[in-house]
C-alpha positions, 0 to 999 in steps of 0.5 A: 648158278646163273644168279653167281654168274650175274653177280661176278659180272656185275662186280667186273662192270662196278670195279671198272666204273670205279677204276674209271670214276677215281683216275677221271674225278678224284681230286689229283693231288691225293690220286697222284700221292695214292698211287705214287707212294707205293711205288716209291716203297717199291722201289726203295724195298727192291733197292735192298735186294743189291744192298742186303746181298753186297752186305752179306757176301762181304762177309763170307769169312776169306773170301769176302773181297773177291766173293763182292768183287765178283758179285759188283761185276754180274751188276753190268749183266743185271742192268741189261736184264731189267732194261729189256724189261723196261722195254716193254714196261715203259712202253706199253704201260703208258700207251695202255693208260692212254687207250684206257683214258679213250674208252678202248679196253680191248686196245689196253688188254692187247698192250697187256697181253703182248706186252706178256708176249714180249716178256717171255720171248726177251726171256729166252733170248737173254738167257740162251745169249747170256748164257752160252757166252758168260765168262767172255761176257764177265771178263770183258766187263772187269772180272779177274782170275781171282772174282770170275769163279765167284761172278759166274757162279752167281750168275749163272744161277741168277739167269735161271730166274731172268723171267721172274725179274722180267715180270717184276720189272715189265709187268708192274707198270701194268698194275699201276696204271689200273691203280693196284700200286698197293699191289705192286708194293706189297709183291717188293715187300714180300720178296724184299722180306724173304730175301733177306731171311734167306740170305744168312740162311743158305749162305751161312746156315747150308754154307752155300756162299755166293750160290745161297745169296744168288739162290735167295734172289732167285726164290724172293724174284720168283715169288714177287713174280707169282703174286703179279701174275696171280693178279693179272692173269686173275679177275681183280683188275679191270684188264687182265692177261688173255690168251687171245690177245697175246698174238702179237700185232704189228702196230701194238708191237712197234707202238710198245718198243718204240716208246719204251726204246726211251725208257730202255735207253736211259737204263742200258746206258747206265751200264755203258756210263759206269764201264767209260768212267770206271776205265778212264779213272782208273788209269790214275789209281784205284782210289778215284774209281773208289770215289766215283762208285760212292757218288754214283751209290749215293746218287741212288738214293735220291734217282730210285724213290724219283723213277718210283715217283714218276712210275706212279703219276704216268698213269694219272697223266695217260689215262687223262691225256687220254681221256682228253681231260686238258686240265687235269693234265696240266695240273698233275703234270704241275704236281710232278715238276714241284715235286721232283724238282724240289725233292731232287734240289734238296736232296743234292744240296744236302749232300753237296753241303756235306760230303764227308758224311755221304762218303762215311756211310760207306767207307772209313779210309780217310783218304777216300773220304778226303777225295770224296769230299773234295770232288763230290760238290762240283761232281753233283753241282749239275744234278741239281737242277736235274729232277728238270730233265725227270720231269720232262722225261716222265712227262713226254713218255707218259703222252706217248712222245716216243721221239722227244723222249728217245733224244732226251734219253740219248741227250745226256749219257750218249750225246754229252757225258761219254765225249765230254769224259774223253775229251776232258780226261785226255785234256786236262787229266784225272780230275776233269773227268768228274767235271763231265758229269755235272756239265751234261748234267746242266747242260741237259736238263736246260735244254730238256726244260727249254724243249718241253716248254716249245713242245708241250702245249701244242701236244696239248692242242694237239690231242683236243683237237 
C-alpha cells in the first residue's frame, strides 16, 4: 500500500516536472500550435451548438419563423451568461499561468479554486435575477407577442443549466493554461456531437418543439461540464480544485475580476453593439437589419477560431512572463501577431472580394443579397486590419496588463462604435450607420498597435527587473 502511495506521488512530481519542462524548453513554434489548435476545434464545435439549434427550429413545421425569432432574441441573455463566465476565466487563467511561470502552485491552485468559487456564486445570482424578471427582460430586448411564448420557453429552460455553461466557459482556460487543451477539445466535441443527436430527437421525435432543443442544450452543456470538473477535481493535471483554497481572498479576487473585467467587457458589449445598431436600422426597414445580422453571422467565422487562437497561446506567454523567460515571450508574442493578423487580413479580403457569395450562405432573397453586396465591402474594410487589435488584447491580458486591456475593450465598441452610430445615423442617414464600424474599426486597432509599441517593451523591462 505505502509502495502505491509513493508511486501515485511520484507520478503527480513527474507530470509536474513535465508540464514544466514542455511550457519552459519545448520549441514555441510547435507549443504555440500543440496547445492553440484544440482550442480552435474548440470553439469552432461550440459555434454549432447555436448553429445546429437555429437549423432545427427553423424548421418546426408552422411555427418556425416566430419559434427562430424567439430563440434569436434569448442570444442577448446567453451572451450576458458567458460574459460572467469569461470574468473569471479571462482573468484567473492568465494570472495562474504567470504564478505557475514563478514557482507559486499554491498561488495557481487558489486562482483555480476561487476562481470555482466565483463561478457557482455568479451562477445563483444570474439565475434568481434573470429568472424572476424574464419576459420584462425578453420584451425589452425585442420580443413580440407573437416570439415571447416561444423566447421564454427556451430560456427558462436554458437558465436551469446556467452552471453547466458557466463551468465550460470559466473553467477551460483552466485546462489550458496546464496544456490539457485536448481535453478542452474533447469536452466541445462530445457535447457538440450529443447536441446534435438530441436536437431532432426531442424536438420531432417527443414533439417537444423549442423545449427539446433547449433541453438538448441543456443535457450536451451539462455532460462537457461533467468531463471538466471530473478532470480538475481529479489528479491528472498538475493543479486541481481543493476545497481548502476556494475560501475566497481579497487580493486573488480583485486580482481574477480585474483582469477579466477586459475580457467581460469585450463579450457583454457585443450584445449592447447589436441592440444599438439593430435599433437604428431598423427604423429604415427590416431589410437593413437583415444585412447587418448576415455581416455580424459571417464575421464569426473569422472572430471564433481567432478568440480560440488567442486562448491557446496566453498560457504560453504567461507561464514564460512568469517564468521571466524574455526570449520566449518576445517570440511567441511574434508568432501570435503573424498568425492572427495574417489570418484575420485574408479571411476579410476574401469576403470583401466576394460579398454575394457570403450573403448566398445565408439567404436566397436577391435583394437582400443585393444590399449585402453593396454594403459588406466598406462595412468590413476597417476589420482588416483588426486581428492588430487581437493581437495586443491577447497579448496584454495574458502579461496580466488589466488596465491596457480594460481601455482597449472600452476603446472600440464603447468610446467609438455606439457615439459614431448615433452621430453618423442622425447626420447623414441609413447607410452611414454601416460606416461606423469600419471607422472604430481602423480607428482602433491604429491605436492599440500604436499603444502596444510604447508599452510592451518596458513591460518587458519591468518584469526582468
Amino acid at each position: 500500500m505505502q509502495n502505491l502511495n509513493t508511486a501515485k506521488k511520484d507520478s503527480k512530481i513527474y507530470e509536474k516536472s513535465s508540464f514544466d519542462r514542455e511550457f519552459s524548453q519545448a520549441p514555441v513554434p510547435g507549443l504555440i500550435f500543440k496547445t492553440a489548435l484544440p482550442c480552435v476545434l474548440a470553439q469552432l464545435v461550440n459555434l454549432l451548438y447555436s448553429i445546429v439549434d437555429r437549423i432545427f427550429i427553423g424548421h418546426i413545421p408552422k411555427i418556425g419563423n416566430e419559434a427562430l425569432a424567439g430563440v434569436g432574441i434569448c442570444n442577448t441573455i446567453i451572451i450576458l451568461i458567458s460574459a460572467f463566465a469569461n470574468f473569471v476565466g479571462g482573468g484567473g487563467a492568465p494570472l495562474c499561468s504567470i504564478a505557475l511561470g514563478r514557482g507559486d502552485r499554491e498561488k495557481a491552485e487558489k486562482f483555480l479554486s476561487q476562481g470555482f468559487f466565483l463561478l457557482v456564486l455568479f451562477t445563483v445570482l444570474l439565475t434568481a435575477a434573470v429568472g424572476l424578471f424574464l419576459d420584462p427582460i425578453l420584451k425589452v430586448t425585442g420580443a413580440s407577442d407573437q416570439t415571447l411564448p416561444y423566447a421564454h420557453i427556451y430560456m427558462a429552460i436554458y437558465l436551469s443549466g446556467t452552471f453547466f455553461v458557466m463551468i465550460n466557459v470559466g473553467l477551460t482556460p483552466f485546462l489550458n493554461v496546464q496544456g490539457k487543451a485536448r481535453q478542452t477539445m474533447t469536452s466541445a466535441v462530445v457535447g457538440a456531437v450529443l447536441n446534435i443527436a438530441l436536437d431532432p430527437i426531442l424536438m420531432f421525435g417527443f414533439r417537444m418543439g423549442v423545449a427539446g432543443a433547449a433541453v438538448a442544450t441543456v443535457i450536451s452543456q451539462a455532460i462537457s461540464a461533467a468531463i471538466v470538473l471530473f478532470i480538475l477535481f481529479g489528479r491528472t493535471t498538475p493543479l486541481h480544485i481543493e476545497k481548502r483554497r476556494m475560501v475566497p481572498e481579497s487580493h486573488i479576487v480583485m486580482k481574477t475580476l480585474g483582469l477579466g473585467l477586459s475580457p467581460f467587457v469585450m463579450t457583454i458589449t457585443e450584445s449592447l453593439i447589436g441592440f444599438v445598431m439593430n435599433r437604428e436600422l431598423s427604423k429604415y426597414g427590416d431589410l437593413y437589419v437583415s444585412a447587418l445580422t448576415i455581416m455580424q453571422s459571417a464575421m464569426q467565422m473569422v472572430s471564433i477560431p481567432l478568440q480560440g487562437f488567442g486562448q491557446g497561446t496566453s498560457p504560453v506567454i504567461s507561464y514564460n512572463y512568469g517564468h521571466r523567460n524574455q526570449e520566449r515571450v518576445r517570440l511567441a508574442v511574434r508568432i501570435v501577431f503573424i498568425v492572427m493578423t495574417g489570418y484575420n487580413l485574408l479571411l476579410f479580403l476574401f469576403m470583401i472580394l466576394n460579398p454575394g457569395l457570403i450573403a448566398q450562405i445565408y439567404t436566397s432573397d436577391r435583394r437582400l443579397i443585393g444590399l449585402v453586396s453593396r454594403i459588406l465591402p466598406v462595412f468590413y474594410l476597417g476589420m482588416t486590419i483588426f486581428g492588430l487589435q487581437r493581437s495586443c488584447q491577447n497579448v496584454f491580458v495574458a502579461v496580466g496588463q488589466a488596465r491596457i486591456s480594460i481601455f482597449i475593450a472600452l476603446l472600440r465598441k464603447i468610446f467609438l462604435l455606439i457615439p459614431l452610430v448615433f452621430l453618423l445615423s442622425g447626420i447623414f442617414g441609413v447607410m452611414e450607420v454601416y460606416m461606423a464600424e469600419p471607422i472604430a474599426d481602423g480607428t482602433a486597432a491604429t491605436i492599440c498597435f500604436l499603444i502596444f509599441l510604447y508599452k510592451f517593451p518596458r513591460i518587458l523591462k519591468k518584469n526582468q527587473k
